[in-house]
Kinemage of the C-alpha trace (Angstrom):
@kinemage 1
@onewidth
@group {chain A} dominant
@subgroup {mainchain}
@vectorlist {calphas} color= white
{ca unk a 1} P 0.000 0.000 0.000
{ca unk a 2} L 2.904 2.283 -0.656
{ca unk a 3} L 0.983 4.809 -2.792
{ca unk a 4} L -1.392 5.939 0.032
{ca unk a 5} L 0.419 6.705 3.516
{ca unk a 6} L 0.163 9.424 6.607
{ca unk a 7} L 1.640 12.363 4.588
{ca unk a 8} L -0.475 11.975 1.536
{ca unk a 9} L -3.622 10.292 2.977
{ca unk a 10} L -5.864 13.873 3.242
{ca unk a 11} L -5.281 14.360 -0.355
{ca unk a 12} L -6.785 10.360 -1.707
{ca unk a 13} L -9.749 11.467 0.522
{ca unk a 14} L -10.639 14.698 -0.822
{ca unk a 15} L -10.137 12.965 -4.101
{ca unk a 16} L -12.671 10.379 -3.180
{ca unk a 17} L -15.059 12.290 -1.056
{ca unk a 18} L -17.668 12.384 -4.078
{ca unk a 19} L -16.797 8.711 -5.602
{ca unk a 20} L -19.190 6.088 -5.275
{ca unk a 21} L -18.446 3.043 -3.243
{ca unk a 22} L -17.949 0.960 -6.091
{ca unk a 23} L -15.485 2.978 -7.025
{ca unk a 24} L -14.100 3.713 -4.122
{ca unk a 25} L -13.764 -0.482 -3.203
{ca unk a 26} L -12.063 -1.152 -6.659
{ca unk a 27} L -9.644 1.884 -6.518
{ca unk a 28} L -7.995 0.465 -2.919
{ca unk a 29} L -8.356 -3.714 -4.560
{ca unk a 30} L -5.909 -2.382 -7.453
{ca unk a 31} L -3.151 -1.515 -4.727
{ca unk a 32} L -3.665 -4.136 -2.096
{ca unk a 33} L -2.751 -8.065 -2.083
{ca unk a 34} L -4.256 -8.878 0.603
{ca unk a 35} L -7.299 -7.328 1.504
{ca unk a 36} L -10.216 -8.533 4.559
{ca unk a 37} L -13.925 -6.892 5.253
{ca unk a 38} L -14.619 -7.586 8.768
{ca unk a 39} L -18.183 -7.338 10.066
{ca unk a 40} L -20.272 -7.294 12.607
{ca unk a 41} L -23.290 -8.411 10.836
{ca unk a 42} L -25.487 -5.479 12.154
{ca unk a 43} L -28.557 -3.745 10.644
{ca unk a 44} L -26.451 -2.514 7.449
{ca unk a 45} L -23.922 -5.479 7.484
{ca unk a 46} L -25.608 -6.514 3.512
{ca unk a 47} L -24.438 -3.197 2.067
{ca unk a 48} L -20.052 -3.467 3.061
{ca unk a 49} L -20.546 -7.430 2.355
{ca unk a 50} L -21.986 -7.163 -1.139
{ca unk a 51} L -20.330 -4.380 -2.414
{ca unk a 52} L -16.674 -6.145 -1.300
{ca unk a 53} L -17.448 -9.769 -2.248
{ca unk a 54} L -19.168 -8.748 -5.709
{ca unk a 55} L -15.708 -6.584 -6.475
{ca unk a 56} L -13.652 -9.484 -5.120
{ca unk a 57} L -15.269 -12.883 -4.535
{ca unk a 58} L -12.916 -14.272 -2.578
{ca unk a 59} L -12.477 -11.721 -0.145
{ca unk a 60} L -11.768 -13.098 3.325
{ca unk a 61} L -15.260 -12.480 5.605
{ca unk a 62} L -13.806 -12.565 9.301
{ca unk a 63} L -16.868 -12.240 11.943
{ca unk a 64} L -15.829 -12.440 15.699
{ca unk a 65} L -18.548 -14.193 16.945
{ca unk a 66} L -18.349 -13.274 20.711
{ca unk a 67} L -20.879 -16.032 21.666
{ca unk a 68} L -24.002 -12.843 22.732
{ca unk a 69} L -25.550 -12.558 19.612
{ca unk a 70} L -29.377 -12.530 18.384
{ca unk a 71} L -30.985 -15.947 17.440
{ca unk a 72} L -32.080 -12.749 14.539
{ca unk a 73} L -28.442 -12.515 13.989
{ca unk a 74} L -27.427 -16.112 13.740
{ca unk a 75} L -29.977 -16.454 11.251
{ca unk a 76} L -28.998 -13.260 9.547
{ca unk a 77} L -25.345 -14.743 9.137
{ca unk a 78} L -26.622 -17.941 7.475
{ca unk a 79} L -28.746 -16.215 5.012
{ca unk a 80} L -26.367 -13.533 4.024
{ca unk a 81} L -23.176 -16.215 3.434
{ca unk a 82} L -25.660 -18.194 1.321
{ca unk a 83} L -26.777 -15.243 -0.413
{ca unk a 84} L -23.736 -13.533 -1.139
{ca unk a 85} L -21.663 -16.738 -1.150
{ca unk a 86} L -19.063 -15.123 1.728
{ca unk a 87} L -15.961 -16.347 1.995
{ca unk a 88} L -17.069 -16.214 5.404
{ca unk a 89} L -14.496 -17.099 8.645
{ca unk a 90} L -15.760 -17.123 12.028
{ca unk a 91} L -13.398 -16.229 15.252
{ca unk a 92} L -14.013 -17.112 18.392
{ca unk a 93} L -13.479 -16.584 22.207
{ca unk a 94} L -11.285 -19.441 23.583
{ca unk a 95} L -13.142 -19.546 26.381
{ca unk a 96} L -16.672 -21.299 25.620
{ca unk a 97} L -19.631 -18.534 26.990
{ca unk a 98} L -20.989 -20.736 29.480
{ca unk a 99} L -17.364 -20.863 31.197
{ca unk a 100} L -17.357 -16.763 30.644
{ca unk a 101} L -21.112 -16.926 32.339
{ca unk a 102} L -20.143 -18.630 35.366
{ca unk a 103} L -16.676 -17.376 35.999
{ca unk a 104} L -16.777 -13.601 34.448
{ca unk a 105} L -20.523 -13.305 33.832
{ca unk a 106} L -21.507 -10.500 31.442
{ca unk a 107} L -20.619 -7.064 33.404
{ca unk a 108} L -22.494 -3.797 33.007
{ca unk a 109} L -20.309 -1.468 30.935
{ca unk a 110} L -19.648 0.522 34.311
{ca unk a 111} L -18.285 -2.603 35.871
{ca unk a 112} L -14.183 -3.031 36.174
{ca unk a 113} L -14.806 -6.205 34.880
{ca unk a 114} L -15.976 -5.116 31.353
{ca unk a 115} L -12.816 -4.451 30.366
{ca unk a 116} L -11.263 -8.047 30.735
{ca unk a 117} L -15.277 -9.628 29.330
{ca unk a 118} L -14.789 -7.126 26.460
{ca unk a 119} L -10.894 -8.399 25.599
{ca unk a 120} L -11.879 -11.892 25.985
{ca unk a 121} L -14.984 -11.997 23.882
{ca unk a 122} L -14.698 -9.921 21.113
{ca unk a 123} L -10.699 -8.017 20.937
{ca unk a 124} L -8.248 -11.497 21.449
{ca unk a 125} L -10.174 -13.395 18.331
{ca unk a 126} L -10.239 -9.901 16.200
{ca unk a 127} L -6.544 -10.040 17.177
{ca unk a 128} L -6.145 -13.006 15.967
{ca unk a 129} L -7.972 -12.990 12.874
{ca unk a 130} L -5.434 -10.415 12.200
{ca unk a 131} L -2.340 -12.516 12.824
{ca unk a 132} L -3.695 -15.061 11.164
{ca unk a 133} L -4.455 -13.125 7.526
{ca unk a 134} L -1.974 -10.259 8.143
{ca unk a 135} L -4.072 -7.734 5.898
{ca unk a 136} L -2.778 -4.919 3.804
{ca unk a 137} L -6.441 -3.879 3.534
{ca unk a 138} L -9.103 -3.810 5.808
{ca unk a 139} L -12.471 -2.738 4.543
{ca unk a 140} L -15.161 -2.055 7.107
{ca unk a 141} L -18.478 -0.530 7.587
{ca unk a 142} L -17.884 2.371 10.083
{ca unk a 143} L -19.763 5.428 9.212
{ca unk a 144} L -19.283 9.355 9.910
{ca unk a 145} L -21.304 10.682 13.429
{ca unk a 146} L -21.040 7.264 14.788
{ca unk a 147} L -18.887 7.143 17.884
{ca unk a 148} L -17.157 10.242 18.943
{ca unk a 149} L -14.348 8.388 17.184
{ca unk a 150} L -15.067 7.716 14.206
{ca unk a 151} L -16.198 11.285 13.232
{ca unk a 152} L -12.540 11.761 12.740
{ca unk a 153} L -11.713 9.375 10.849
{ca unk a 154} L -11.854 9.488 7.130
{ca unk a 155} L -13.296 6.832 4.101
{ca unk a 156} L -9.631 5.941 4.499
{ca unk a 157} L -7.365 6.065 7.368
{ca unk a 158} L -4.877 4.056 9.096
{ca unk a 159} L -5.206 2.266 12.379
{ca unk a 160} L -2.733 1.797 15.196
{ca unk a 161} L -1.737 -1.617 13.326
{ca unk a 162} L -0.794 0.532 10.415
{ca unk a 163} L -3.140 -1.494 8.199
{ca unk a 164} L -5.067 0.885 5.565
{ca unk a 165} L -8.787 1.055 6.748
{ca unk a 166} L -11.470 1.803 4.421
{ca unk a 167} L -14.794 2.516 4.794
{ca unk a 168} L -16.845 2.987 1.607
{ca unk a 169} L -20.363 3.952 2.941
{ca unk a 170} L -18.312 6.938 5.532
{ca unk a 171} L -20.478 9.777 4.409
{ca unk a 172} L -23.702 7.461 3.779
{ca unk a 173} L -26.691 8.249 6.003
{ca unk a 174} L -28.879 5.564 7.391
{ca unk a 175} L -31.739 6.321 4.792
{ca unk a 176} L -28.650 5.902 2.115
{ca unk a 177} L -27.841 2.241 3.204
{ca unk a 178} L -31.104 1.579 3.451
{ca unk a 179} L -31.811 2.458 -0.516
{ca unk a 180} L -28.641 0.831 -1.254
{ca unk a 181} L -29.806 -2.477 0.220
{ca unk a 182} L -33.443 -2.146 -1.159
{ca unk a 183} L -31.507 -1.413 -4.480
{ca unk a 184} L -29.413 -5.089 -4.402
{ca unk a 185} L -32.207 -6.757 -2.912
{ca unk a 186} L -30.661 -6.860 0.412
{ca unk a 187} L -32.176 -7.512 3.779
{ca unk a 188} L -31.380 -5.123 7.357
{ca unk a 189} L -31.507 -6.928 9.958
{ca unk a 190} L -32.385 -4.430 13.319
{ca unk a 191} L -32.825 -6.944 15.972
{ca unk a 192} L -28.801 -6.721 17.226
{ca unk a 193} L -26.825 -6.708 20.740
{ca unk a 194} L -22.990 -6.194 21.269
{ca unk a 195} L -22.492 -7.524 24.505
{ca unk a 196} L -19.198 -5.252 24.169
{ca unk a 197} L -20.406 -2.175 22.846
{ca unk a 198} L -23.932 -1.787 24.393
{ca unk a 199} L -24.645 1.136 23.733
{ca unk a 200} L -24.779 2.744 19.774
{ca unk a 201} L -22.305 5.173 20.664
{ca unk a 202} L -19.576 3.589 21.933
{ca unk a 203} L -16.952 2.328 20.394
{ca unk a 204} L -16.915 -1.954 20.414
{ca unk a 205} L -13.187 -1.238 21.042
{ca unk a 206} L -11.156 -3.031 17.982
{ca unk a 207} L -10.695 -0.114 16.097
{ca unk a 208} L -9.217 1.527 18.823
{ca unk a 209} L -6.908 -1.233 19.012
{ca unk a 210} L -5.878 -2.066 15.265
């Protein structure tokens, strides 16, 4: 990824501000060799995982399952990585969550203990996923006025890894995705929990840490 770095990185997205996410996806593809999406499989998940695998179909899909999710988004998973034929690879905690139920249980995000729930659940298998695919490129689905966070980042930026995030839909609104599923033929799925995030305006912590 030698072409985009820290000192030039304001100037690709000026440049790209008023692309469309198609182009925006097969712009980064031509200068990476080995690019991921990760995903959460929220509400929106449909739009980031069919505009990456239909530019690249064998994209790596890494999902962290933390063990907390909706029987909604279980299902969700399944029909999406039939649907869009994912290249789908699931992390998880290795700790099973009935041994993080009876030992840790699942703290309130004001408990101490959060912090160790949040790093075994969700942060040590994105970690790992990481290790294991090294990425040059990491694709996600992070959007502008978000998380405190995330409103200053960029459609590309860099994380603490050094790894070249982008984020196609950055300027989209939630009526945008929405039109761009119903467009594809796409479902939303609304019924989600982060066990590690909670809330909608906190940050679910990896992308404070790569």
């Amino acid at each position: 990824m030698a072409q985009i770095t820290p000192q030039n990185i304001e100037l690709f997205n000026r440049n790209l501000r008023y692309e469309s996410p198609e182009e925006i996806v097969s712009f980064v593809l031509e200068i990476s060799e080995t690019p991921i999406v990760t995903t959460s499989f929220g509400a929106y998940s449909a739009a980031i995982l069919h505009l990456c695998s239909s530019l690249k179909k064998d994209i790596p899909v890494i999902w962290c399952d933390t063990g907390y999710n909706t029987s909604a988004t279980y299902k969700h998973v399944q029909r999406l990585t039939e649907l869009l034929e994912l290249n789908l690879d699931i992390f998880t905690p290795k700790l099973t969550t009935a041994f993080i139920n009876n030992t840790l249980g699942q703290p309130d995000i004001n408990n101490p203990n959060h912090e160790l729930f949040s790093e075994q659940v969700k942060l040590e298998p994105f970690i790992r996923a990481f290790d294991t695919y090294q990425p040059d490129l990491w694709f996600t689905n992070l959007r502008k006025g978000q998380t405190r966070h995330r409103e200053n980042l960029d459609i590309l930026s860099f994380g603490t890894s050094g790894v070249l995030k982008v984020s196609p839909f950055y300027h989209f609104s939630d009526h945008q995705l929405l039109e761009y599923l119903e467009q594809h033929e796409l479902p939303a799925e609304f019924d989600y929990y982060d066990p590690v995030k909670v809330l909608s305006n906190r940050e679910c912590g990896i992308h404070l840490k790569k």
